[in-house]
N, C-alpha and C positions, 0 to 999 in steps of 0.2 A: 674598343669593340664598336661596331655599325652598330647604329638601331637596328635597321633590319636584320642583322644577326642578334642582335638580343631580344627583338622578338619574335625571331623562331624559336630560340631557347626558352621564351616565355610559355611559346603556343605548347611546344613538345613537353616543358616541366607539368604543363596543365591537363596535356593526353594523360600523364604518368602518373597524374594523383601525387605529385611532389609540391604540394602547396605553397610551402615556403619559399621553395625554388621560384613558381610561379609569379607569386604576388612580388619576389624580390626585382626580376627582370623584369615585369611588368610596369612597376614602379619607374626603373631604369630607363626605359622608355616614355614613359608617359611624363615627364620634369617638364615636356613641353606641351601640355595636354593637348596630344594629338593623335591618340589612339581613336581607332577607328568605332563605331559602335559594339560589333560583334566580339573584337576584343575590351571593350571597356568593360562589358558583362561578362566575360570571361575574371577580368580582374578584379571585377568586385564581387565573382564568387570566389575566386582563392583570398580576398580579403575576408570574407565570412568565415571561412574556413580555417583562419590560421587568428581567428577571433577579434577581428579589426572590423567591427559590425561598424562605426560610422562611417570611415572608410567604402564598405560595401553602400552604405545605402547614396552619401555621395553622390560615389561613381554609376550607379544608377540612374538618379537622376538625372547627372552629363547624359547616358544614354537615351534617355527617355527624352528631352528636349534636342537632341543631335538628330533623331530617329523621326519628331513631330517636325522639327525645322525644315527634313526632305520629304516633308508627306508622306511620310513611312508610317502612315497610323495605327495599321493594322501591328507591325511592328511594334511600334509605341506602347499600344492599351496593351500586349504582353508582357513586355518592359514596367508598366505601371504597376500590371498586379503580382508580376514578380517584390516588385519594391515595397507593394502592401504586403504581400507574406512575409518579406525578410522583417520588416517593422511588426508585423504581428506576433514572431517569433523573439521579438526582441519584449515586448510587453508593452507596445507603444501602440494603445488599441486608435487610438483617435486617429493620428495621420495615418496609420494603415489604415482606416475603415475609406480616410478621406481619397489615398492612392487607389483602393479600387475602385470607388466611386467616378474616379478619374477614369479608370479601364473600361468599365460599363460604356460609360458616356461615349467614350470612342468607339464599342464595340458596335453600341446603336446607331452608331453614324452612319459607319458602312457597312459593306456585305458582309464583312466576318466571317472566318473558315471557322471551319465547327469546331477544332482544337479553341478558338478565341472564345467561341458562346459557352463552351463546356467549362470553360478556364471562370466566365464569370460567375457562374452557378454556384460557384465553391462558397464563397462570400456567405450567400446569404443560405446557405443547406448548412454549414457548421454556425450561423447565429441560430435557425430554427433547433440546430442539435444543442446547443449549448442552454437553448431555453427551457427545455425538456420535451419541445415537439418532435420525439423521434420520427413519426409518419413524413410532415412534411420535408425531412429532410433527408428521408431515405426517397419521397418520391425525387426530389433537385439529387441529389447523389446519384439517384439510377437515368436519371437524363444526360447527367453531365458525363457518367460512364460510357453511354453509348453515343454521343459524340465523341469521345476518346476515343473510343470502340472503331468508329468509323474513318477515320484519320492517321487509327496508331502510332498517338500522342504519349508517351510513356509514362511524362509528369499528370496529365491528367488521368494515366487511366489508375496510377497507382494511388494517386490526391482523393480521388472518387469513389472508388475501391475500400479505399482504409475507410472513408467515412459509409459506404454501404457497412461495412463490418461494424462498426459501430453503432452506426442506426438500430442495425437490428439487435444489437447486442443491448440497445437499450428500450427498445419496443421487447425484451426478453425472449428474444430468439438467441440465445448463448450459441448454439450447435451450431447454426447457419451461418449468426456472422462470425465465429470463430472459422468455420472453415474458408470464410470470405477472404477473411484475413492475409491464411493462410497461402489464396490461389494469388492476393496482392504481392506475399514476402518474395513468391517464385520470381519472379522481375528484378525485386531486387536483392537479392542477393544473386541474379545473375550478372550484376551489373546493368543492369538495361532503364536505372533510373535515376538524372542527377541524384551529387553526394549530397546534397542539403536535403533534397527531400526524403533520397533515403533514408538521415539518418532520422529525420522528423518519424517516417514510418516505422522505424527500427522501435524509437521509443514509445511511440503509439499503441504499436500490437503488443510491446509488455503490459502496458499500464493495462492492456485491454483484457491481458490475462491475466491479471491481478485480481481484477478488478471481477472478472467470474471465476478465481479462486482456481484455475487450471493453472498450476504449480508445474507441470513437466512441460507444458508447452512454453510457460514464462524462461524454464529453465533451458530451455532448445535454444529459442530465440534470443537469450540472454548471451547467450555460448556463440553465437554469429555475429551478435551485436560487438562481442567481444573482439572475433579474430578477423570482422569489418574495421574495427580503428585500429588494430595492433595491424592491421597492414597499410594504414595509412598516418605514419608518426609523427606529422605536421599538423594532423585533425587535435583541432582545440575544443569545437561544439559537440556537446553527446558525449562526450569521452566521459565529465565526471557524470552525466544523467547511468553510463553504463555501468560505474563503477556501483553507482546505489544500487542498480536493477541485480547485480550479482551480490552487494552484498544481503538481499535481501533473501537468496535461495541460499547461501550460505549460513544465515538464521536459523534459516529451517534444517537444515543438513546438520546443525550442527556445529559449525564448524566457525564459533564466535571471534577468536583468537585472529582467525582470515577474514573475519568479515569485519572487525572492528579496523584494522588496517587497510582495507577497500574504504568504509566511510569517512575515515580521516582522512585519505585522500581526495575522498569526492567532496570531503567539504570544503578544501584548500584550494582545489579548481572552483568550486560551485559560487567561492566568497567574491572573489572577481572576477570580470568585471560584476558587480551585484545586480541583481533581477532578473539572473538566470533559474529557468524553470529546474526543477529539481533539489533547489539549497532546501526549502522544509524540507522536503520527504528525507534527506542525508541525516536534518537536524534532529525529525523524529526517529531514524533509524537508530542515531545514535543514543537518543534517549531509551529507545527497548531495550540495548544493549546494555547500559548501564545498571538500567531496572534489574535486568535478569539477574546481573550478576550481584545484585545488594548495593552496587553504588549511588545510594539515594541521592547525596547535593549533585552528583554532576548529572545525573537523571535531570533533577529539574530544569537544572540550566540547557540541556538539549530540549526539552520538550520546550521552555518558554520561548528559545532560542527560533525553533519551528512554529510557535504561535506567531510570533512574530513577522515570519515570513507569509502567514495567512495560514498556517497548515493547521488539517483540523489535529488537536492532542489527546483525544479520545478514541480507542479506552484506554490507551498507555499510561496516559495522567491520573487516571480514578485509578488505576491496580497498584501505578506508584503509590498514592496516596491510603490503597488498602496493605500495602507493603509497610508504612509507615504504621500504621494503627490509627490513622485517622479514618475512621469510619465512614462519620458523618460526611465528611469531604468526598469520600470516595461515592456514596451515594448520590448525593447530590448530583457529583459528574456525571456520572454514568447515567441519571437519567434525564438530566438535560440532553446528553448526548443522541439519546433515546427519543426526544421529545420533538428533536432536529428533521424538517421537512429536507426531501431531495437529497435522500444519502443512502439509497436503494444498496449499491453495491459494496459502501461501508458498514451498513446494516448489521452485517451476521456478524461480528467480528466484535459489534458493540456489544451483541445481543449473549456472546458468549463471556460476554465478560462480567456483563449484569447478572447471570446466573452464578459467576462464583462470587460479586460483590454480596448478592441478596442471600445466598447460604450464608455468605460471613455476619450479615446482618441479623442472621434469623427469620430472613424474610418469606417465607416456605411458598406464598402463596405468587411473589413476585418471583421469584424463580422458575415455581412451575411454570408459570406465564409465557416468561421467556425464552426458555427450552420450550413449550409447544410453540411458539413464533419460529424460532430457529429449524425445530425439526419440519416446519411445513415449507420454510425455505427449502430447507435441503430438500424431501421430498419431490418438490415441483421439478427439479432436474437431477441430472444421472453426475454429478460431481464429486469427487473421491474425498477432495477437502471437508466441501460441507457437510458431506456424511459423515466423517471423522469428527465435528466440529461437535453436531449435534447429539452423537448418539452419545459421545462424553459428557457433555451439558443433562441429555435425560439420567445418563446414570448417576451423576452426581446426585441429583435430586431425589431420584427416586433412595438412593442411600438417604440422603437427609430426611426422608419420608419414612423412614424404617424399612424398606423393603429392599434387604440386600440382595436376596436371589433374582432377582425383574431385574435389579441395577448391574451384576455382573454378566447375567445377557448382556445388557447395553454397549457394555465396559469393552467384552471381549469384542464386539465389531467396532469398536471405536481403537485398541490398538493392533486389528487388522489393518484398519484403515492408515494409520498413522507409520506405521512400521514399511508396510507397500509405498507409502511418500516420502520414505526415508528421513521421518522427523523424530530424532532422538528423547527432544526436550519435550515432548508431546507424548511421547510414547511413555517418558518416566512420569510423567505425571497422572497419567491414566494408570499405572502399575501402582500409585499408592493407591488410587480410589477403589482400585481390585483387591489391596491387601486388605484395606479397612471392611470390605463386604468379605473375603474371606474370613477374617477374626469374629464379623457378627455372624458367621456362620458356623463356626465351633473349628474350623480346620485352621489352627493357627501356623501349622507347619508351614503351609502354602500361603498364610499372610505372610509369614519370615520371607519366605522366598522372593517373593514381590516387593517386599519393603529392601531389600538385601540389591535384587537387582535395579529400582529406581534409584537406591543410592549412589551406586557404582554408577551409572548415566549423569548423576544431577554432579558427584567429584568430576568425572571426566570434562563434562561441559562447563564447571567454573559457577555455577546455578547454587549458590551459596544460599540464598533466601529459601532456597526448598529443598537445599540436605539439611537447614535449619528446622524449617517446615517437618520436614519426617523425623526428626527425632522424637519431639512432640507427639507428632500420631503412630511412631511405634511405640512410643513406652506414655500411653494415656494416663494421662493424671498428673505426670512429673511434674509441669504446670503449672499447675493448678496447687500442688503440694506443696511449691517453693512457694507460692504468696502465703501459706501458713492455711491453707485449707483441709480440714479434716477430711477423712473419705466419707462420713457422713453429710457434711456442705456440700460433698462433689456430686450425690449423687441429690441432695437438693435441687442444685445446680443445674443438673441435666435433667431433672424434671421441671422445675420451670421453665427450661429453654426450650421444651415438647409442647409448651404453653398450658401445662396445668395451673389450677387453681392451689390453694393453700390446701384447703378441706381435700381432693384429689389426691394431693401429694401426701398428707395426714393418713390417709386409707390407705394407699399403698406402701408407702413405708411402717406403719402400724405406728404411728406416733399422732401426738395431740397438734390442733391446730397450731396451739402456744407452741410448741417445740419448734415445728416449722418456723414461725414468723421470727423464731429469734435467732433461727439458723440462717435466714434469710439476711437479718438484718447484721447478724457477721459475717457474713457473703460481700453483701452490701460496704461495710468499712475495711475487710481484708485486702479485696477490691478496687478502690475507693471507686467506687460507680454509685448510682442513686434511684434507677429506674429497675424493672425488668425486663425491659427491652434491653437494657446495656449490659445487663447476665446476660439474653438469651446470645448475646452479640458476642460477647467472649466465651462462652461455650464454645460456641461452634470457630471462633478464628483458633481457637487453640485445642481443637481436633477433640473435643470430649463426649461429642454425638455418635 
C-alpha cells in the first residue's frame, strides 16, 4: 500500500470516529516521521483516544515545533495549549501549567485571532474556579465565551460555556448554570465539538449534577453519555468515568445487582493505565454497595481503596462503621467530616448522615442541629433530592423527640419525594420511620403495613443490614430480651436514654431511687457498657425509643 493511500485511509478512518483504524494507518505512515502538521494532531488525537496518552502528547509536541520552525506561531500557541489540556487531563498539572504558559507567551507576541485569546483565558478562569473564586472566573469564562462567540470557535465556546455553568453553580446560582450547561450539551451532542472535549464535557455536566443533587438531569445526560461511547467502540477515555456515572443512578433506582457489575467494570478500565480521573469515585461507589448489602470487610477495602486515590470516604465510612456497632468511630468520622472547610456541595449528604449517626448516639441536640442545617439547604432551592433528604432527616428526629404526629407530616413528603425520584432503598427506609410514629400513635394495623411493605423493598434490594434493622423495630424489645433484660430494665433503659435522672425515673416508675440504681447497674453488666451515655446509645441503635 502507497503512503498516500494510507493516509487517506488514515484521514477518512478519522472523519468516521474509527479510532483504532485511525491511529493504526497513521502509525503506518508516520515510521518515517513525516507526517504533515495537521495530520500529526490528527494522530495524536486518535492516540488519545484509543488511550495511548504518551503517544498523544509526543506527537504534539512534533507538531508544536514543526508549526514554530515555519513561523506558524499563531498556529503553534494552539498546538501548545491543546498539549497543556491533554497533560492536564492526564494529572500532569506542572508541564501542562508550563505548555500553556508556552501558548500565552506566543499569543502576546502577536496579533492573535480571538479564538487564540479566548483559548488562553481558560488557564487561569478554571485556576481562579478551582480556588474557590467563583466571580473571577466566571468573569475570564464570560470573556473567553464571547470571543468564541465571535469567531465560532466550537472548542472554546463549549470549554467556556461548561465553566460559565459552573461558575455559577458555584457562586450558587444552581438554576442558571444548570441551564447553562445544558445550552453547552446542545453542540455537543450534535457533534459540533471535538471527541476529547466532548467527552471532557460529558463528564463535567454529571459531576455538576451530582454535585446540585438533580438526579434526572444526571440521569438524561448519563443516557447520552452512554449511547456517545457505545457508538464509538475504540473510545478508551470516559468509557469507565461513564460506566460509574450510571452506576451511580442505578443506586438510587434500585437496581444494585446492575450496578455492581457497571463498577466492576469501571474499576478494571479505571485501574489502568493508573491516575485516571474517576478510580476513587468507582472505589467509593463500590464501598456503598458493599455497605448496603452487609458486606462489611469488602466495604472497607473499597472505601480505603478510594482514600487512597484522594477520594473523600465520608459519610459512607462513618455509616459503615455505625453498621459495625462502633459507635464512637462512627462519630468521630462524621464529624470530622462535618468540620471539613470547601465541601459546600458534599455538605448535605454528610449532613444527613450525622442525623442518623447522632440518633444512634443519643445525641438529640446534634441531630436537631443538623437536620435544621440540612433543611435550610434544601430550603434555599426548589431541589426534589434535597427536599427528600431533609424532610426524612426532620422526621426522624422529631420521632426521636417524642413527637410522632409533627414527624409523620415530615415522613409523608419525604417519601413523596423519594418515590417521584424513583428510589426504592430511600423510600423503605422512610416507611420504617412511618411504621414506628404509627405504633406511637396507637394505629398499629398501619405500623404492620409499613413495616410489611419496607421489608419486601429492603428482600428485593439485597439491603440485608436493614431487613435486619426492622426486625428489631417491629418486634421492640426482642433485643434487648435476648441479652437477659427484664422488661422492667427495658423500660429503665428507655428512660434513661430520654435523659432522666435516677430520682425522675424513681417517680415515674413508682419505685425507690435504690431500685433503680440497681436496675441500672444490671443494665450496666447485662450489657457490658459502663456509662449512660452508652445505654442511651443502645437504646436507640436497637430501635427501643
Amino acid at each position: 500500500m502507497s503512503e498516500a493511500m494510507a493516509l487517506g485511509l488514515a484521514r477518512a478512518a478519522f472523519r468516521e470516529h474509527a479510532w483504532a483504524e485511525a491511529h493504526r494507518q497513521y502509525g503506518m505512515v508516520d515510521l518515517a516521521e513525516n507526517l504533515a502538521s495537521a495530520d500529526l494532531e490528527s494522530y495524536a488525537q486518535s492516540s488519545a483516544l484509543v488511550g495511548c496518552d504518551d503517544a498523544c502528547v509526543k506527537l504534539l509536541d512534533r507538531a508544536f515545533h514543526q508549526r514554530l520552525d515555519r513561523g506558524e506561531c499563531e498556529q503553534a500557541a494552539e498546538c501548545a495549549f491543546w498539549l497543556g489540556f491533554n497533560l492536564m487531563n492526564q494529572g500532569q498539572m506542572g508541564p501542562a501549567g508550563g505548555w500553556f504558559a508556552r501558548s500565552e507567551e506566543l499569543a502576546q507576541a502577536g496579533p492573535g485571532t480571538s479564538a487564540l485569546r479566548g483559548l488562553v483565558l481558560l488557564p487561569p478562569a478554571l485556576q481562579a474556579l478551582m480556588q474557590g473564586d467563583g466571580a473571577s472566573a466566571l468573569g475570564l469564562f464570560s470573556r473567553a465565551h464571547e470571543l468564541g462567540r465571535s469567531v465560532g470557535q466550537p472548542e472554546l465556546l463549549a470549554l467556556s460555556g461548561l465553566g460559565i455553568g459552573q461558575a455559577k453553580i458555584a457562586l450558587g446560582e444552581w438554576g442558571a448554570g444548570l441551564a447553562k450547561l445544558d445550552e453547552v450539551m446542545v453542540a455537543v451532542t450534535a457533534g459540533e465539538v471535538s471527541p476529547i472535549v466532548s467527552g471532557l464535557v460529558y463528564c463535567a455536566v454529571i459531576v455538576a449534577c451530582h454535585d446540585t443533587f438533580d438526579v434526572r438531569r444526571a440521569a438524561e445526560w448519563t443516557g447520552a453519555l452512554s449511547r456517545w461511547c457505545e457508538a464509538q467502540p475504540d473510545l478508551v477515555p470516559f468509557r469507565g468515568e461513564c460506566l460509574v456515572h450510571r452506576a451511580q443512578i442505578l443506586i438510587l433506582n434500585g437496581d444494585w445487582h446492575e450496578a455492581t457489575e457497571q463498577v466492576r467494570v469501571a474499576c478494571r478500565r479505571l485501574e489502568s493505565p493508573p491516575g485516571q480521573p474517576g478510580i476513587g469515585t468507582a472505589y467509593y461507589e463500590a464501598g456503598e454497595l458493599h455497605r448496603l448489602r452487609g458486606e462489611h470487610a469488602a466495604a472497607e477495602n473499597s472505601y480505603r481503596r478510594a482514600s487512597a486515590c484522594g477520594h473523600e470516604i465520608q459519610p459512607g465510612f462513618a455509616l459503615l462503621r455505625l453498621a459495625q456497632g462502633r459507635l464512637d468511630a462512627a462519630v468521630s468520622g462524621i464529624r470530622r467530616a462535618l468540620d471539613e472547610p470547601g465541601q459546600a456541595f458534599h455538605r448535605p449528604r454528610v449532613l444527613a448522615a450525622s442525623v442518623e449517626i447522632a440518633l444512634a448516639a443519643g445525641q438529640l441536640s446534634d441531630a436537631r442541629a443538623a437536620a435544621e442545617e440540612l433543611a435550610a439547604i434544601a430550603a434555599a432551592g426548589e431541589v426534589r433530592f434535597l427536599q427528600a433528604m431533609s424532610t426524612q432527616a426532620v422526621g426522624a428526629v422529631l420521632l426521636a423527640e417524642g413527637q410522632p404526629r409533627e414527624a409523620l407530616d415530615e415522613l409523608r413528603r419525604a417519601s413523596d419525594s423519594w418515590r417521584d425520584l424513583s428510589a426504592p432503598y430511600q423510600s423503605a427506609r422512610v416507611r420504617v420511620l412511618q411504621g414506628r410514629c404509627c405504633r406511637e400513635l396507637g394505629d398499629l394495623d398501619a405500623a404492620q403495613m409499613e413495616f410489611d411493605a419496607a421489608a419486601a423493598a429492603f428482600g428485593q434490594l439485597g439491603a440485608r443490614p436493614d431487613t435486619m434493622a426492622l426486625r428489631r423495630v417491629a418486634t421492640p424489645g426482642v433485643e434487648a430480651e435476648s441479652r437477659g433484660l427484664t422488661p422492667r430494665e427495658i423500660q429503665v433503659l428507655r428512660a434513661v436514654a430520654t435523659g432522666n435522672t435516677n430520682r425522675a425515673i424513681a417517680e415515674t416508675l413508682f419505685l425507690s431511687e435504690k431500685t433503680v440504681a440497681r436496675h441500672l447497674s444490671n443494665i450496666f453488666s447485662k450489657l457490658d457498657i459502663s456509662s449512660r451515655s452508652a445505654a442511651t446509645a443502645y437504646a436507640y441503635q436497637h430501635e427501643l425509643m
